[in-house]
C-alpha positions as CSV (number, residue, x, y, z in Angstrom):
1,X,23.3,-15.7,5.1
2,X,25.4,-18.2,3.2
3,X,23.8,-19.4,-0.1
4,X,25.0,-22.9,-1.4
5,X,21.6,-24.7,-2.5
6,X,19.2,-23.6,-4.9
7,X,16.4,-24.0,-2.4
8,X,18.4,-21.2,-0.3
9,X,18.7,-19.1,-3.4
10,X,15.3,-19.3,-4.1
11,X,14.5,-18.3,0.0
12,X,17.0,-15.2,-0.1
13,X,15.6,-14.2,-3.1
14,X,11.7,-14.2,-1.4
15,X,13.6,-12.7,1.3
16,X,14.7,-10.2,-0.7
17,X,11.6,-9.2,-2.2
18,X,10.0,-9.6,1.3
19,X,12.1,-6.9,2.2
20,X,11.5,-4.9,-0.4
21,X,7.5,-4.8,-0.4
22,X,7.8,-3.3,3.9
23,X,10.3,-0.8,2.6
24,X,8.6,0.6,-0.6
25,X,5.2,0.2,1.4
26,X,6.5,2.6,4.0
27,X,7.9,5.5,1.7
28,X,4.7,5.0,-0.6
29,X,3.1,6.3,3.1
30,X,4.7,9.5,3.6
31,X,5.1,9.8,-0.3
32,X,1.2,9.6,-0.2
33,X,1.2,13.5,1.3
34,X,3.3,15.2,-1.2
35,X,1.2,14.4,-4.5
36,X,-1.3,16.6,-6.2
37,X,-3.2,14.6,-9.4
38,X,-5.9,12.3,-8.0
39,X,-4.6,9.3,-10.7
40,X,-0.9,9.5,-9.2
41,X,-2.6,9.3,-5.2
42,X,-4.8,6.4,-6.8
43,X,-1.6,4.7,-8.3
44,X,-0.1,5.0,-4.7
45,X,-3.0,3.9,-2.8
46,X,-3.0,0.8,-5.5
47,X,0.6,-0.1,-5.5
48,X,0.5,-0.3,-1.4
49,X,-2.4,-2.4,-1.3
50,X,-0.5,-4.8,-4.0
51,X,2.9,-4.8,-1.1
52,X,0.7,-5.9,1.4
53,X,-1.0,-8.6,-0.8
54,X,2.9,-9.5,-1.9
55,X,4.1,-9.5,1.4
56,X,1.2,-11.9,3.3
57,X,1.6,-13.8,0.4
58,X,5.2,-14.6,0.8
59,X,5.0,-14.5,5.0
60,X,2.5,-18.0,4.5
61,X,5.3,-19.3,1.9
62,X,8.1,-18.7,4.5
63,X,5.8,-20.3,7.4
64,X,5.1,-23.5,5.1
65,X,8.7,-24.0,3.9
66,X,10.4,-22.4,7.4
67,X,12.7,-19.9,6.4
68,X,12.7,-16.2,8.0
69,X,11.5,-13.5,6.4
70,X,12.4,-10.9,8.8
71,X,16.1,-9.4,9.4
72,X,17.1,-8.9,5.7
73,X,17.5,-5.3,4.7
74,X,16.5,-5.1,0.3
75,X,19.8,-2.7,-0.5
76,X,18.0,-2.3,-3.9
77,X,14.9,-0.7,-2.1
78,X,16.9,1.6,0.0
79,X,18.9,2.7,-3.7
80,X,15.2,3.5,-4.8
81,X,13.6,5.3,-1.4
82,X,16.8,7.4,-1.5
83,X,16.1,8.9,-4.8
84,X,12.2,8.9,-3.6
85,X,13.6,11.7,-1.1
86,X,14.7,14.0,-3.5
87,X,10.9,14.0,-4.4
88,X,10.1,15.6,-0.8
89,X,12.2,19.1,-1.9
90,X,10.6,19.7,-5.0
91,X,8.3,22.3,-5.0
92,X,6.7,22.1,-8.4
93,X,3.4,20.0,-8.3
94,X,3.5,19.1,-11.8
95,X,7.4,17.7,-11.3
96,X,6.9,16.2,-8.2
97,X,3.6,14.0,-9.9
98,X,5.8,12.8,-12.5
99,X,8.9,12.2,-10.2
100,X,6.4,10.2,-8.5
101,X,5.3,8.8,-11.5
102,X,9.1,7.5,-12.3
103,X,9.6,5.7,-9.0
104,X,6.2,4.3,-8.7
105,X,7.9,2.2,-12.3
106,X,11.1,1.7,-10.5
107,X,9.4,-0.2,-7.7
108,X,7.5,-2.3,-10.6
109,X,10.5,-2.6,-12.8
110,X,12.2,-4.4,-9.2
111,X,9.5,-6.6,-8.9
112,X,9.5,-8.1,-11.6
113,X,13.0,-8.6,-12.0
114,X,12.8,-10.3,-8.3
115,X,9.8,-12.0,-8.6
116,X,11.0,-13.6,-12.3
117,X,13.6,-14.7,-10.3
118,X,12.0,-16.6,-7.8
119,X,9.3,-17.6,-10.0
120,X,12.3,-19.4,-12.6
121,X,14.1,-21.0,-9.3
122,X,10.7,-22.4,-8.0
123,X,10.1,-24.0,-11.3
124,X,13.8,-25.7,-11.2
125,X,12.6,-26.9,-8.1
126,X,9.3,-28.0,-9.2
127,X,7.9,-25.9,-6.3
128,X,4.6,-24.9,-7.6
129,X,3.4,-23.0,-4.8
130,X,6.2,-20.8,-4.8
131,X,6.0,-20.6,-8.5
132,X,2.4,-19.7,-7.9
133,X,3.5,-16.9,-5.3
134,X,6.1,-15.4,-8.1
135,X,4.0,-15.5,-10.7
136,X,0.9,-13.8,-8.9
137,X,3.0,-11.1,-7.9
138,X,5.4,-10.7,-11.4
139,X,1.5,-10.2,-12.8
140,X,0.4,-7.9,-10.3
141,X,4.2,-5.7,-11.1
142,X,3.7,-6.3,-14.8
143,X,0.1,-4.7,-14.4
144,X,1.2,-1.9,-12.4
145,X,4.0,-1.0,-14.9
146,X,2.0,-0.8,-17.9
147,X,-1.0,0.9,-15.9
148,X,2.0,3.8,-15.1
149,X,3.0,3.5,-18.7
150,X,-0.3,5.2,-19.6
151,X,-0.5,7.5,-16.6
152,X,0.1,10.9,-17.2
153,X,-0.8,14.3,-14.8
């Protein structure tokens, strides 16, 4: 997609992120399986539900303003699942918690570099429902990072 306007900026960016909330909410899945400490399952189980809140949120922004949010692949999220893999060989419990623990921050530390993004373009454009979206959801990331800054197994 060619980008030449701010307002498609802003769009490729919620694309972006979009992309990124189906792709990290379907390695959180499988991930899911391979944890032992209760906290890190419940840190899953919360980040996914926080995706899907992301993600509905953004699909209602793309049907108001009528840009697609389907057909962009988030090349930052695959970087991230790819090193979530590695996680699926480890055999120690402990190592694979806090592996877990590390990508669970990556996937915050994303969002809120994305949603910061689109929250600072929707505020050049003096779209406040858009900011509203980014904001909401750079909160929700911010949350989640310092919750997993305190997490431990």
């Amino acid at each position: 997609m060619a980008v030449n306007t701010v307002e498609e900026l802003l769009a490729h960016q919620f694309q972006d992120m979009y992309s990124a909330s189906l792709q990290f909410r379907a390695a959180l899945s499988k991930l899911a399986g391979y944890v032992d400490v209760e906290q890190v399952s419940r840190h899953i189980d919360s980040r996914r539900q926080t995706l899907k809140a992301q993600a509905e949120r953004i699909e209602k922004l793309a049907a108001e303003y009528q840009f697609p949010v389907d057909g962009k692949q988030c090349a930052a999220a695959d970087g991230i699942i790819r090193e979530i893999r590695d996680i699926y060989d480890m055999t120690d419990a402990t190592v694979r918690d806090l592996a877990t623990l590390g990508a669970l921050r990556r996937m915050a530390c994303y969002g809120m570099a994305g949603y910061t993004t689109c929250l600072r373009l929707a505020e050049k454009l003096g779209y406040a429902d858009s900011a509203e979206v980014a904001q909401t959801a750079l909160d929700e990331d911010r949350s989640s990072n310092n919750q997993l800054e305190t997490a431990d197994v």
